[in-house]
C-alpha positions in Angstrom: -57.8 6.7 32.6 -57.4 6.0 28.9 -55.9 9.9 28.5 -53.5 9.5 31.0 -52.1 6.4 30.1 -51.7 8.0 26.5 -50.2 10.7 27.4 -47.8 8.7 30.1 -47.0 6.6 26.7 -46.2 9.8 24.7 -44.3 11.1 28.4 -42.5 7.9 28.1 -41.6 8.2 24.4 -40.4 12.0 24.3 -37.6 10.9 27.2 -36.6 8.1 25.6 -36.1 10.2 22.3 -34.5 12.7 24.2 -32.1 10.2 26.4 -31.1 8.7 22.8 -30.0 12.0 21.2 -27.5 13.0 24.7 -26.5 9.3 24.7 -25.4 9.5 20.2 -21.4 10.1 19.5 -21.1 13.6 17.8 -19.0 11.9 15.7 -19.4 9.4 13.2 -17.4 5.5 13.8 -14.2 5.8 12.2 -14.1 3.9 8.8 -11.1 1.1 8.9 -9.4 1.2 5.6 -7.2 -1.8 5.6 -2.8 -0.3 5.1 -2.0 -2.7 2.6 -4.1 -4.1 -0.4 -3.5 -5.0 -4.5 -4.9 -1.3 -5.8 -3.8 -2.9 -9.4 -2.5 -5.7 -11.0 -1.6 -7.2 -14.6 -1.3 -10.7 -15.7 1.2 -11.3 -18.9 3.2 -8.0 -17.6 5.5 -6.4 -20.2 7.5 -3.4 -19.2 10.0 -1.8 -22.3 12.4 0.5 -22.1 14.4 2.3 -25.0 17.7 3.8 -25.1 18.3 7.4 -27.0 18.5 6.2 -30.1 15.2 4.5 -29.8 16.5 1.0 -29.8 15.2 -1.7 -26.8 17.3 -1.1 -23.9 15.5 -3.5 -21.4 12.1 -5.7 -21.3 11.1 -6.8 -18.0 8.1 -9.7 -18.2 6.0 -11.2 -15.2 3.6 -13.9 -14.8 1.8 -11.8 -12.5 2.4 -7.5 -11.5 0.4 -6.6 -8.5 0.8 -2.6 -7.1 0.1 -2.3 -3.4 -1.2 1.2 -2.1 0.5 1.8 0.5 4.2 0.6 -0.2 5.0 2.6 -3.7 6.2 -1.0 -5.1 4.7 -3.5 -7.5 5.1 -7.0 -6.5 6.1 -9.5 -10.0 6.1 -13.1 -10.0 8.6 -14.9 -12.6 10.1 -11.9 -13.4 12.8 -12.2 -16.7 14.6 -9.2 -17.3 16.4 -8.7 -20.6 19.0 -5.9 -21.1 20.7 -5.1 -23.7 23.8 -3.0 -24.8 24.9 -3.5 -28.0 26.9 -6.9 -28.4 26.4 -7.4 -24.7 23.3 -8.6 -23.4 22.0 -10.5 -20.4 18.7 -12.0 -19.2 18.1 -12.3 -15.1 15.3 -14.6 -14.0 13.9 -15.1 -10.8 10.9 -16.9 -8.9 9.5 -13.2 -7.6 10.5 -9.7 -7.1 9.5 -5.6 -7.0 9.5 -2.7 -9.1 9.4 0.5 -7.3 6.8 3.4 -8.1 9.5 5.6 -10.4 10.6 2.3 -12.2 14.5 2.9 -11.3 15.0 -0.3 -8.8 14.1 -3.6 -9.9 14.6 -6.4 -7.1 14.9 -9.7 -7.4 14.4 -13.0 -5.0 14.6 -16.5 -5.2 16.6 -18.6 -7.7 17.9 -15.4 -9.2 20.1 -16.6 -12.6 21.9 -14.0 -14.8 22.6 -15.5 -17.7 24.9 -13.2 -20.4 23.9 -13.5 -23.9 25.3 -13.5 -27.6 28.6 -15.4 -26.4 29.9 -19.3 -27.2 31.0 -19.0 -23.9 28.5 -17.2 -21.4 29.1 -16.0 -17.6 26.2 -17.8 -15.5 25.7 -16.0 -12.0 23.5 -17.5 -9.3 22.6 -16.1 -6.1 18.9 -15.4 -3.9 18.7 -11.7 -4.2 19.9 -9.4 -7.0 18.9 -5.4 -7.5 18.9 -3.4 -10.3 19.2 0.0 -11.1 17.6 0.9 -14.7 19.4 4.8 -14.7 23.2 3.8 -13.9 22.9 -0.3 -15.3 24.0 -1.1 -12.1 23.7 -5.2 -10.9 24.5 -5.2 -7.2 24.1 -8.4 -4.7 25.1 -8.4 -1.1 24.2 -12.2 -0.7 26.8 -15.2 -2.4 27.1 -15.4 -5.7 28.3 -18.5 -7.3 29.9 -17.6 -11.3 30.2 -20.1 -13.5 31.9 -19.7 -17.3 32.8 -23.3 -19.1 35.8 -24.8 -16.7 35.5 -21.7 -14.4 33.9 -21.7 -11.2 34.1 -18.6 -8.2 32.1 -18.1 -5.3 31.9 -14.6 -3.6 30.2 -12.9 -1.1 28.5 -10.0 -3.3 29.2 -8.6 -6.3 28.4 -5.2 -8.9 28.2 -5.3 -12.2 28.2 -2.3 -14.6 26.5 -2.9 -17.8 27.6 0.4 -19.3 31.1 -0.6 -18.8 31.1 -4.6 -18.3 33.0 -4.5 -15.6 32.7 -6.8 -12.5 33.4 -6.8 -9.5 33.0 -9.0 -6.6 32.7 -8.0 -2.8 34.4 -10.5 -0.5 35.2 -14.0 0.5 36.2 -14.7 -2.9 37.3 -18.5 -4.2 37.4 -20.6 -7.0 38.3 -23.5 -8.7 39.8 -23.5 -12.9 40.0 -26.9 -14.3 41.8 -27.0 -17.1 40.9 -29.2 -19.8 
């Protein structure tokens, strides 16, 4: 009785063994990589830029520069962007923005100020989202823009500005008030 209950038990065993090798996937469970996750980041960003003749062309700083894997941008928070072009020269600020992977668009949101430099009597633009292009200097916003200088005040629905040739120009629904003094 004892060696047929043993080998009943090892019966027993070899079919469940067997059952649980037809039963297995021939494949292994797919691993779930999550699409969108911080891959790098850098406190205290600094990003510099020269012009040909070696001189500072722009210097972007953030708080905070987080790259994402899947998007090809870098996210900033309390990006300032200097640029600079000889006498002229203009610092943007904003509460957050992106960078793209090549470095050529630089986006700004929220509370986005550009504020021109090196004048007694500076152009102040205001407006929530700003892009710019580091290869042409180009400043372009398809949201309102409110422009201030002293006594001057315009509103317009978008606007570019050319750095290389100071030049600007705005889009539509333009107004404005001059008081004089």
């Amino acid at each position: 009785m004892k060696t047929q209950f043993t080998l009943l038990t090892l019966v027993l065993i070899a079919l469940i063994g067997i059952w649980a090798v037809l039963e297995a996937p021939d494949e292994e469970p797919a691993v779930t990589i999550e699409p969108h996750f911080v891959d790098a980041y850098v406190k205290d960003f600094t990003m510099l830029s020269m012009d040909e003749d070696g001189y500072p062309y722009y210097t972007l700083t953030a708080e905070l520069m987080e790259h994402f894997n899947d998007t090809g941008e870098s996210e900033i928070t309390a990006p300032v962007f200097n640029i600079n072009r000889g006498d002229d020269a203009w610092i943007i600020s904003a509460r957050r923005g992106t960078i793209d992977d090549d470095n050529i668009w630089v986006t700004l949101n929220d509370d986005v100020v550009m504020l021109q430099k090196k004048t007694d009597n500076p152009i102040q633009l205001k407006t929530s989202k700003m892009r710019f292009n580091t290869r042409t200097q180009l400043a372009e916003s398809d949201k309102q823009v409110d422009i201030i200088q002293g006594e001057l005040s315009l509103k317009s629905n978008g606007m570019i500005y050319n750095n290389l040739s100071g030049k600007l120009e705005l889009l539509a629904g333009v107004n404005g008030i001059y008081v004089k003094n």
